[in-house]
C-alpha positions as CSV (number, residue, x, y, z in Angstrom):
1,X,95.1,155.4,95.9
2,X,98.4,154.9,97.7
3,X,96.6,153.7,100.8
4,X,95.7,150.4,99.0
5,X,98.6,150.1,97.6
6,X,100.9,149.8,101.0
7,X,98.4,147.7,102.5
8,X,99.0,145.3,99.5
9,X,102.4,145.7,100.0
10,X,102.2,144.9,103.2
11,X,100.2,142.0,103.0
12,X,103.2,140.6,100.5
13,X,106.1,141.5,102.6
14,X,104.1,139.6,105.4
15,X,103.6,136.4,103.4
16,X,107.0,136.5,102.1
17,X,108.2,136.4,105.6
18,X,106.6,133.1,106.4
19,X,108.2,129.8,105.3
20,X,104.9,127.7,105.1
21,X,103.2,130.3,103.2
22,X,105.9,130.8,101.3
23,X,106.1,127.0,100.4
24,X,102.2,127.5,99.2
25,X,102.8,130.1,97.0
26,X,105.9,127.4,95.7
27,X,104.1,124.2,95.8
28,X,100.3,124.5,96.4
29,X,99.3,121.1,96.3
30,X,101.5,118.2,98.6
31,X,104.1,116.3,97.0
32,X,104.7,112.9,96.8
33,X,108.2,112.0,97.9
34,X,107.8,108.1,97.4
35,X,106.1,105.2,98.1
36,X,107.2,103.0,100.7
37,X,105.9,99.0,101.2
38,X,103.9,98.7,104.6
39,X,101.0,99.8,107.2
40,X,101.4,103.7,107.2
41,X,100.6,103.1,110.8
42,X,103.2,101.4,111.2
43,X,105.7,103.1,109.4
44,X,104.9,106.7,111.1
45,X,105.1,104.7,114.1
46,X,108.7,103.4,113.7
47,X,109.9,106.9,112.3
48,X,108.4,109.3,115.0
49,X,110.1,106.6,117.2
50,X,113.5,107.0,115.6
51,X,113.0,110.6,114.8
52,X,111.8,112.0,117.9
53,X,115.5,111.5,119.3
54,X,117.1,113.5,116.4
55,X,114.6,116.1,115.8
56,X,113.3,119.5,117.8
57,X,110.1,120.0,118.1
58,X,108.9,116.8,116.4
59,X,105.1,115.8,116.8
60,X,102.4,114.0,114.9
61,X,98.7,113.9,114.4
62,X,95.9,111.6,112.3
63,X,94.2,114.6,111.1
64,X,91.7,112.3,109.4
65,X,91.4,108.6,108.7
66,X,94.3,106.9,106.1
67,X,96.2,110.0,107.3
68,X,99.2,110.1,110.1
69,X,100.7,114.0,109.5
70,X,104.6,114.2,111.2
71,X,105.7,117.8,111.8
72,X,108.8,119.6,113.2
73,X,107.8,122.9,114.0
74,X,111.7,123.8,114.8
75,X,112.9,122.7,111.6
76,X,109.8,123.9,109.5
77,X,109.0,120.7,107.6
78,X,105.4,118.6,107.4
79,X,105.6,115.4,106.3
80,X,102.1,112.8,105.8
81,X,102.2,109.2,105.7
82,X,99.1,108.4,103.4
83,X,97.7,104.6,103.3
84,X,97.2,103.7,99.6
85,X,96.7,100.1,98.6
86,X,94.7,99.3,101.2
87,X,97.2,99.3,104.0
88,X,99.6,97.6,101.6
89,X,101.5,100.9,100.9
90,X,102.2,103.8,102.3
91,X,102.8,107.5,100.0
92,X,105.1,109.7,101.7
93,X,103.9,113.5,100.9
94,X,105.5,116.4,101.5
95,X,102.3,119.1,103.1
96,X,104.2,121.5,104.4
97,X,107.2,123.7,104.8
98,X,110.7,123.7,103.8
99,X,112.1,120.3,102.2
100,X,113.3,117.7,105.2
101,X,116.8,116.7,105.9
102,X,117.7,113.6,104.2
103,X,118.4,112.0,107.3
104,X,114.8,112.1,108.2
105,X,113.9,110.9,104.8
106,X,116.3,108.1,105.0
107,X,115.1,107.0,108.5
108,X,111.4,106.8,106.8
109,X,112.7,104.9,104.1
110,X,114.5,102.3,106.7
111,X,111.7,102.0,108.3
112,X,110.3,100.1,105.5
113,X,113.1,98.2,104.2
């Protein structure tokens, strides 16, 4: 009987130690942050551009079609730049990690002023 119970707790402790899955057991599902005017294409593209100067470890990937996904693996933060409105809009949702600077927020947002 105490063998499954320090396995469990070792499962737990493990979890706990790790921001993204301690972010799922926060938020499971993604978060919409806001909803920008413009191409998602085009606004990941003019963020990662501004961004990739400011930020470690900052990448991207189109994980599927509609979806560009912006990640800093230094600063623990996922970010996806979803089309909605048929290319008219662009939802800004929060996948992953701990909650982004608001520089990096504000630069998205600038990008679509």
């Amino acid at each position: 009987m105490i063998a499954p119970r320090a396995v469990l707790l070792t499962v737990v402790l493990m979890l706990a130690s790790s921001a993204g899955s301690a972010q799922f057991f926060l938020f499971p599902s993604p978060v919409t942050l806001d909803t920008l005017d413009g191409n998602y294409r085009i606004l990941a593209a003019c963020a990662y551009q501004h961004l990739v100067r400011h930020v470690s470890g900052l990448a991207r990937s189109e994980p599927q079609h509609g979806i560009i996904r912006m990640f800093s693996a230094a600063e623990g933060w996922e970010l996806s730049f979803v089309d909605d409105e048929g290319g008219r809009q662009t939802r800004l949702v929060w996948t992953a990690g701990g909650y982004p600077r608001e520089f990096v927020l504000s630069t998205v947002r600038a990008c679509a002023a």
